[in-house]
N, C-alpha and C positions, 0 to 999 in steps of 0.2 A: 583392277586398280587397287593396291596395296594403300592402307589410310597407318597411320603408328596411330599410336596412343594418344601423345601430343597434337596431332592434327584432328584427332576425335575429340579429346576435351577441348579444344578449340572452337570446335564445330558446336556442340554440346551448349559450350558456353553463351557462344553469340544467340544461338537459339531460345534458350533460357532468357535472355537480356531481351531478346527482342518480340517474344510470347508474354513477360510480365506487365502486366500494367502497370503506365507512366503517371509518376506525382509529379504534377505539376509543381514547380518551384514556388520557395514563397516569398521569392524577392522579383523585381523586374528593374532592367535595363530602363532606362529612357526610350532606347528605340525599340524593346522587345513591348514597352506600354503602350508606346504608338501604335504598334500592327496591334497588340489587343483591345486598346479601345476607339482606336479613329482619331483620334487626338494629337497633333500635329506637335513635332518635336520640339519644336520652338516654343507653345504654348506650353509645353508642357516642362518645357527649361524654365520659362518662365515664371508659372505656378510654383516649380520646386524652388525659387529663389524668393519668392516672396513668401516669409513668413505667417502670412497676414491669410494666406489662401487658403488654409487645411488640407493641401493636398500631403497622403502621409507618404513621406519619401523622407529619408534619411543619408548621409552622406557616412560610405566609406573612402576615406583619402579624397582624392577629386573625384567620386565617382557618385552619382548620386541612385539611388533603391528604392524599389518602391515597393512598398508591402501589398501583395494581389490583394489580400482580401480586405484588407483596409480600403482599398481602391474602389473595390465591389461599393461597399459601404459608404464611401465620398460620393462614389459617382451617382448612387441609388440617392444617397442626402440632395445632391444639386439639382439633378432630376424633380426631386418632388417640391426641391426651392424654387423652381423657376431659373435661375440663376442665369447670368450671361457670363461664360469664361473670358 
């Protein structure tokens, strides 16, 4: 089996991408927050609309972000409040 150059750096490449360690991103979806913290999309629509919540989520266009480690930090904070979402 004859491989070119192009199909080598090909190969090469994906290998490399998929042998490096992954950085976790530092924003989240609404629903990528949900599968990370358990926390039901709706609640969590909700918390991001009420100002009043401290949940740290930020709005690109209609989209809204959540910053992971801020989250860490909220959810660590409610946790040790007591708190009912």
């Amino acid at each position: 089996m004859d491989i070119t150059s192009e199909q080598l750096k090909t190969i090469v490449s994906e290998a490399i991408r998929e042998a490096a360690p992954q950085q976790p991103k530092l924003t989240m979806t609404i629903l990528e927050c949900s599968k990370y913290s358990g926390i039901g999309k709706d609640k969590l629509m909700e918390l991001a609309h009420n100002p009043n919540s401290g949940f740290p989520c930020f709005k690109v266009g209609s989209k809204f972000l959540i910053n992971r480690d801020l989250l860490i930090a909220w959810l660590d904070k409610i946790t040790k409040e007591g708190r009912v979402l």
